[in-house]
C-alpha positions as protocol buffer text, in pm:
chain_id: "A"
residue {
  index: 1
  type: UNK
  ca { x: -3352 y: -5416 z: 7742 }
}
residue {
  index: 2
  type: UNK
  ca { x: -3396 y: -5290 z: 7384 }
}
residue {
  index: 3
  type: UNK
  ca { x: -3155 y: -5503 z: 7154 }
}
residue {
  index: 4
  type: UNK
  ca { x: -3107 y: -5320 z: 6808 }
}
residue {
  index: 5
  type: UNK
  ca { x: -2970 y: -5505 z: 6496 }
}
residue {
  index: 6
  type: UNK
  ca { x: -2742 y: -5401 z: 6202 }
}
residue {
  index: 7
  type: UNK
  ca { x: -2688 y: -5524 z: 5847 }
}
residue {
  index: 8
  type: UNK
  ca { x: -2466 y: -5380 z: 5595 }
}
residue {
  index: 9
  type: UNK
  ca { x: -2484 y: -5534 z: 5254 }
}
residue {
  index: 10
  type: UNK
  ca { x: -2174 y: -5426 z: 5067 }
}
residue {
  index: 11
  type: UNK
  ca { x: -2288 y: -5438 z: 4709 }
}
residue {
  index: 12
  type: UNK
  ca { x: -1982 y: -5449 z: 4473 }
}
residue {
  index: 13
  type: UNK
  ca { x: -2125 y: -5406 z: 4164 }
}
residue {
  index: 14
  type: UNK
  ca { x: -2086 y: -5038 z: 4103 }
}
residue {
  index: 15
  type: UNK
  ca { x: -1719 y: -5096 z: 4219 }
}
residue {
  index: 16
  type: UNK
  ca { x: -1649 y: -5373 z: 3977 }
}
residue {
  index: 17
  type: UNK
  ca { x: -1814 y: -5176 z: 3670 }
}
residue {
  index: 18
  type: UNK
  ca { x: -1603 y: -4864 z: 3754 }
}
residue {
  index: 19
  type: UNK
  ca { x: -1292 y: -5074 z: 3784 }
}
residue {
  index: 20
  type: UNK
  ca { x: -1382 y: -5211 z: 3435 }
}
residue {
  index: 21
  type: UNK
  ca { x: -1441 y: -4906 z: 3297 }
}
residue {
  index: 22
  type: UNK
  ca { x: -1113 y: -4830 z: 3399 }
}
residue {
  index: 23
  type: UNK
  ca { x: -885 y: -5073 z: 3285 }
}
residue {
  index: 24
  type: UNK
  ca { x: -1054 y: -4973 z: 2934 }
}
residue {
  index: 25
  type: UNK
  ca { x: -960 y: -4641 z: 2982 }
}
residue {
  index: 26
  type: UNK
  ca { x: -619 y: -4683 z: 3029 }
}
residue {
  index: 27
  type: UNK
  ca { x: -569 y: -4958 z: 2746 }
}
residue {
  index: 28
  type: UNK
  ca { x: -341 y: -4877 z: 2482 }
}
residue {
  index: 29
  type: UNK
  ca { x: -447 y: -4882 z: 2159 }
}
residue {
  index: 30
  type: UNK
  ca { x: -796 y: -4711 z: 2208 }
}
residue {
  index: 31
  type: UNK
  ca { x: -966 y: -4431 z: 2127 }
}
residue {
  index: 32
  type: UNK
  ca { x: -738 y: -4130 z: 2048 }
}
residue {
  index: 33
  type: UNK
  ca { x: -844 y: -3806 z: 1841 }
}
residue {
  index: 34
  type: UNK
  ca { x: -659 y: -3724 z: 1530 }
}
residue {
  index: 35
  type: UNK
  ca { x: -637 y: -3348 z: 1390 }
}
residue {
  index: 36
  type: UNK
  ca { x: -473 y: -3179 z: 1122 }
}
residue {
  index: 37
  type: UNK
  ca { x: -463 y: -3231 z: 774 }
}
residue {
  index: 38
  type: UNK
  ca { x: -460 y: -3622 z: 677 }
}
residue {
  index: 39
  type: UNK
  ca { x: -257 y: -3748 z: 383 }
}
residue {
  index: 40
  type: UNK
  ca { x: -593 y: -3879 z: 153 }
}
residue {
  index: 41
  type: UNK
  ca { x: -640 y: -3492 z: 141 }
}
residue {
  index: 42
  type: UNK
  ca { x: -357 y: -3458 z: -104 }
}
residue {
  index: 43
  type: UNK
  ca { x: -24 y: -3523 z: -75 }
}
residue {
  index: 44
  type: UNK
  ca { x: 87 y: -3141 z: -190 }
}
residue {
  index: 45
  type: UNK
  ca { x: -136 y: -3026 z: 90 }
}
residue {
  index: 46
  type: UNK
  ca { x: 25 y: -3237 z: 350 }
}
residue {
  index: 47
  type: UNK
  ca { x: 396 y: -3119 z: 242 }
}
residue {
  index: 48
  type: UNK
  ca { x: 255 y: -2768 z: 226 }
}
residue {
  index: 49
  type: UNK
  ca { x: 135 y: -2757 z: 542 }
}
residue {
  index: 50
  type: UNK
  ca { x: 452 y: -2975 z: 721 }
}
residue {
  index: 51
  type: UNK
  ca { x: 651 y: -2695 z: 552 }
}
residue {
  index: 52
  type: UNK
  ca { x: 522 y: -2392 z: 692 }
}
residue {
  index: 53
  type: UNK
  ca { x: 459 y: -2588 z: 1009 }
}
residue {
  index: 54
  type: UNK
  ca { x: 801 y: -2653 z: 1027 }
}
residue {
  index: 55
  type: UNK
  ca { x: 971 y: -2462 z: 807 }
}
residue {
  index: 56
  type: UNK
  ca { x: 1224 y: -2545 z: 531 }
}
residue {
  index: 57
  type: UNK
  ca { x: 1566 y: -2438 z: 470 }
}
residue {
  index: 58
  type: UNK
  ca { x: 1581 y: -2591 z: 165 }
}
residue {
  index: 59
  type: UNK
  ca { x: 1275 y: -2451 z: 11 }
}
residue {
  index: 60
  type: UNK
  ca { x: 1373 y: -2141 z: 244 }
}
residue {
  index: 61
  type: UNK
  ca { x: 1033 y: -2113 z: 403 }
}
residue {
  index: 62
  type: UNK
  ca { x: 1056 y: -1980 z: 752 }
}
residue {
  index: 63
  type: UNK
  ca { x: 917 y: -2177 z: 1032 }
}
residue {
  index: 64
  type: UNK
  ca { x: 496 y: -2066 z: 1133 }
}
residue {
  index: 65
  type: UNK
  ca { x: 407 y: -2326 z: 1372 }
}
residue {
  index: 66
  type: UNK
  ca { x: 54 y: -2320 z: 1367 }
}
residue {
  index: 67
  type: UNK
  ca { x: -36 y: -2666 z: 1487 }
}
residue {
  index: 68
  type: UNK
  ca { x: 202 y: -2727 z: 1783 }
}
residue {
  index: 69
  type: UNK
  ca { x: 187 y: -2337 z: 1865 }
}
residue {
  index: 70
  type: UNK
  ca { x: -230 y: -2378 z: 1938 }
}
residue {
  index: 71
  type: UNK
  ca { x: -154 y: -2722 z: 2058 }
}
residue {
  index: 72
  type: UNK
  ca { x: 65 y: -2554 z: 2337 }
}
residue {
  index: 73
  type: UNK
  ca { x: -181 y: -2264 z: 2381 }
}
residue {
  index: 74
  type: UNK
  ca { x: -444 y: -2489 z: 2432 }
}
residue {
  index: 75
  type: UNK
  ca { x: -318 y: -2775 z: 2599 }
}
residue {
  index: 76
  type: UNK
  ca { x: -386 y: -2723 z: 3011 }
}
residue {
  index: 77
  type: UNK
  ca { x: -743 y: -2637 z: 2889 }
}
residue {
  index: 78
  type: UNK
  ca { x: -819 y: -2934 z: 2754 }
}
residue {
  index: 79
  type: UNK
  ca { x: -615 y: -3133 z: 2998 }
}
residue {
  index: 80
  type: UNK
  ca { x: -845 y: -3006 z: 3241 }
}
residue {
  index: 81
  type: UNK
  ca { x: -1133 y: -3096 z: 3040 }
}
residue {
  index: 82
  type: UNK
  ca { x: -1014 y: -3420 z: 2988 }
}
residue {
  index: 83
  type: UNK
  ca { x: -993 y: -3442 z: 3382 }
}
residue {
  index: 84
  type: UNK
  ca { x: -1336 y: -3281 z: 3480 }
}
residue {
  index: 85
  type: UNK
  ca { x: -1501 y: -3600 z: 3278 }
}
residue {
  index: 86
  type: UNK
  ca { x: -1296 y: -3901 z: 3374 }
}
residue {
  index: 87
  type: UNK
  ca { x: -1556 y: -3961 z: 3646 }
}
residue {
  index: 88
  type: UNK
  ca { x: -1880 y: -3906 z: 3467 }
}
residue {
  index: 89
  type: UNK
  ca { x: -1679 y: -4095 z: 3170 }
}
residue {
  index: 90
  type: UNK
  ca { x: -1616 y: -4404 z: 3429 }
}
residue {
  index: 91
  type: UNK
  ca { x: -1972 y: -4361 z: 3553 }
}
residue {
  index: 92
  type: UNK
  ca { x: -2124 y: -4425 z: 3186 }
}
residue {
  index: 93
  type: UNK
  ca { x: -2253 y: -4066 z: 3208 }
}
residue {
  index: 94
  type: UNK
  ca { x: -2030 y: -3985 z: 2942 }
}
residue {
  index: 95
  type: UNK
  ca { x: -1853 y: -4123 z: 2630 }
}
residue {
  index: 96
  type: UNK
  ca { x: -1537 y: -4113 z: 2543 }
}
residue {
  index: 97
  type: UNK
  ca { x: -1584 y: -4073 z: 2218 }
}
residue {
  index: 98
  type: UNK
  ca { x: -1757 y: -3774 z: 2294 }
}
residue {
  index: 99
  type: UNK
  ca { x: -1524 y: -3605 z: 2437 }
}
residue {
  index: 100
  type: UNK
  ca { x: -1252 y: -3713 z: 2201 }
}
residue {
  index: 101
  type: UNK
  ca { x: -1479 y: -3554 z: 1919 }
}
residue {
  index: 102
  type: UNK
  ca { x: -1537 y: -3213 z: 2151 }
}
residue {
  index: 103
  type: UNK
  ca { x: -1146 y: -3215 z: 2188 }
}
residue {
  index: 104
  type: UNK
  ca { x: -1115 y: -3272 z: 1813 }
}
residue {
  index: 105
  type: UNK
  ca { x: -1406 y: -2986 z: 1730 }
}
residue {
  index: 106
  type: UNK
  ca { x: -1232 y: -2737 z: 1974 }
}
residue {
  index: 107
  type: UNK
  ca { x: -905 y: -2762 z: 1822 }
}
residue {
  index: 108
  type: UNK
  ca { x: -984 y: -2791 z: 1490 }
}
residue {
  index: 109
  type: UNK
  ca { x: -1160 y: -2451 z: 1496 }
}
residue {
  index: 110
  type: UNK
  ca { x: -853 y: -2298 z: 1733 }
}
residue {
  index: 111
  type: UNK
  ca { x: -624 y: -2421 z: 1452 }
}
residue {
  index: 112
  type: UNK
  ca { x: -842 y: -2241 z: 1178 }
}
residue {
  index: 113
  type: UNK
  ca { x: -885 y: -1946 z: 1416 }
}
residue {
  index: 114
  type: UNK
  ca { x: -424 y: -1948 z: 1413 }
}
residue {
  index: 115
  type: UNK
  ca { x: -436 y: -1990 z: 1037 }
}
residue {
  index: 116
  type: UNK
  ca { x: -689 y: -1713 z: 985 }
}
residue {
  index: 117
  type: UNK
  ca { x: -481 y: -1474 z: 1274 }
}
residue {
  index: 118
  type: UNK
  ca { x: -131 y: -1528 z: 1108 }
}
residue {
  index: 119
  type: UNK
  ca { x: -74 y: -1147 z: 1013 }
}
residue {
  index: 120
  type: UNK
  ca { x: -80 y: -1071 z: 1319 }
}
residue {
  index: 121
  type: UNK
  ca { x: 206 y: -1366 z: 1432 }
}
residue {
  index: 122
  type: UNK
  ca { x: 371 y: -1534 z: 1142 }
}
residue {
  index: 123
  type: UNK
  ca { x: 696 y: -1399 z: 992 }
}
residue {
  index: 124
  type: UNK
  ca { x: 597 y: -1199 z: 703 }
}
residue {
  index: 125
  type: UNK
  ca { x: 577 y: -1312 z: 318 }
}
residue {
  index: 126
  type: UNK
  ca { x: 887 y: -1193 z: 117 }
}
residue {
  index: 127
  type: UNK
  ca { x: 816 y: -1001 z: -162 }
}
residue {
  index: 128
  type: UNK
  ca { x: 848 y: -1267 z: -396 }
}
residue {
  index: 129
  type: UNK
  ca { x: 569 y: -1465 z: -234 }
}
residue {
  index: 130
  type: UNK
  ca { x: 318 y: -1176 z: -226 }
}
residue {
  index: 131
  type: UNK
  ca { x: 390 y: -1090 z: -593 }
}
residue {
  index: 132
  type: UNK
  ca { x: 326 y: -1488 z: -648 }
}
residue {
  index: 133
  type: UNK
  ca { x: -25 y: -1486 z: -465 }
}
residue {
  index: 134
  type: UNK
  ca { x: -148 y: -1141 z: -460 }
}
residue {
  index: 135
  type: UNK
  ca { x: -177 y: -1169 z: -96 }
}
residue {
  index: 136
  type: UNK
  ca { x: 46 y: -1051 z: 192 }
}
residue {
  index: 137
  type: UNK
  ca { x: -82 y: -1281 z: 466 }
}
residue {
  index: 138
  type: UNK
  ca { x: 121 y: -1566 z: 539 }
}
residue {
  index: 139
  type: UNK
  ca { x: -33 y: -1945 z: 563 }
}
residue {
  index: 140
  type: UNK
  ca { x: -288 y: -1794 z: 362 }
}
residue {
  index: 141
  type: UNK
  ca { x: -321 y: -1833 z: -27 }
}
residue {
  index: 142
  type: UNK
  ca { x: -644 y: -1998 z: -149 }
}
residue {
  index: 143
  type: UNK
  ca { x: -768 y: -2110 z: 224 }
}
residue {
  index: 144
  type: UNK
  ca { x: -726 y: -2452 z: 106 }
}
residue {
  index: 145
  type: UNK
  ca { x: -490 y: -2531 z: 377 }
}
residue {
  index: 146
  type: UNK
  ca { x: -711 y: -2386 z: 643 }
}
residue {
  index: 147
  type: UNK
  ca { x: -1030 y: -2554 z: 578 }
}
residue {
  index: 148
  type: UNK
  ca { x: -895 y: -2849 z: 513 }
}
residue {
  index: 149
  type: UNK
  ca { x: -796 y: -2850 z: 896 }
}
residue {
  index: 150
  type: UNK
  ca { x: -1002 y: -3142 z: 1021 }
}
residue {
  index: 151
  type: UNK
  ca { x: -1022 y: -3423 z: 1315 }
}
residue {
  index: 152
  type: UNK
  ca { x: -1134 y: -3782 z: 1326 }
}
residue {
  index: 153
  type: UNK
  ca { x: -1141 y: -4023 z: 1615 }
}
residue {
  index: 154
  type: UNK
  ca { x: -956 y: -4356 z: 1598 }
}
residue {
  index: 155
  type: UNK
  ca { x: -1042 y: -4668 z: 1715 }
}
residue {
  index: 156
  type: UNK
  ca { x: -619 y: -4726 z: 1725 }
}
residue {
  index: 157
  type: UNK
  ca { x: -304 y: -4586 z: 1702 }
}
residue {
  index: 158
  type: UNK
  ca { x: -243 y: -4594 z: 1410 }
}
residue {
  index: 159
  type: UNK
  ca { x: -105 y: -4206 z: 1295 }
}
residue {
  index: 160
  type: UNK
  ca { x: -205 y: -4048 z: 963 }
}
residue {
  index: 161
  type: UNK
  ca { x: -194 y: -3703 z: 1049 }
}
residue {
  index: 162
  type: UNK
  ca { x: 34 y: -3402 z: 1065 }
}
residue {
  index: 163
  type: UNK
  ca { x: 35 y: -3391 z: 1400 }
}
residue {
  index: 164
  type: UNK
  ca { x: 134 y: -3136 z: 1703 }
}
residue {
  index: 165
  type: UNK
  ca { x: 356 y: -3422 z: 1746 }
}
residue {
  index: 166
  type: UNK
  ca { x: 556 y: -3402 z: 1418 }
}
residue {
  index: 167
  type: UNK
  ca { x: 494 y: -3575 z: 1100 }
}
């Protein structure tokens, strides 16, 4: 009679590192990515932008969302990026930050790419504006505004920017 012998050794600590990683993951107050056009950039800058983001009545500027607008254009794309590197992020073949900062770097240059398009989607200038800054192309005066458009990763939630979000 042949007798044949079995052993599994159940070795947990892969599990128990993933699990970690985990529970960092989903604590509040981490990492988050921050883009737009931060206040230590100049306060005129900030309203400027909020205002045409927005619009205001009172300053009767129409409304040119060009923040949320690419958010929203953007946002199942980098959702599913976002998803594709949760595992390789809870594996430690990936960092977080990094993919915050690709996020950040991805929107940042769709934002600039909105600003740089708005002819072509904006409501027009009035004629008063174009005689103002020689220039019929809305969002656009100096191109201040536009590269100013930057990101920054945050260790918490703390939020400085003029966000997709609001203000």
């Amino acid at each position: 009679m042949i007798s044949t012998r079995v052993t599994i050794k159940d070795d947990v600590r892969q599990w128990n590192a993933l699990t970690k990683q985990a529970k960092l993951l989903s604590k509040p107050g981490g990492n988050s990515v921050d883009i737009g056009i931060f206040r230590e950039q100049g306060s005129d800058l900030v309203n400027y932008a909020a205002y045409n983001e927005f619009g205001s009545h009172k300053k009767n500027i129409p409304e040119r969302s060009w923040m949320r607008s690419t958010f929203d254009e953007w946002h199942d794309r980098m959702f599913k990026k976002i998803q594709d590197n949760i595992i390789p992020i809870l594996l430690g073949r990936f960092s977080k930050k990094k993919l915050l900062n690709q996020i950040g770097s991805f929107m940042t240059n769709a934002m600039k790419r909105k600003i740089s398009s708005s002819k072509s989607w904006a409501v027009p200038n009035v004629d008063s504006t174009i005689a103002k800054k020689g220039s019929n192309t809305p969002l656009v005066d100096s191109t201040r505004m536009k590269r100013s458009v930057t990101h920054r990763i945050s260790d918490d939630s703390s939020k400085e920017a003029v966000r997709s979000l609001g203000l």
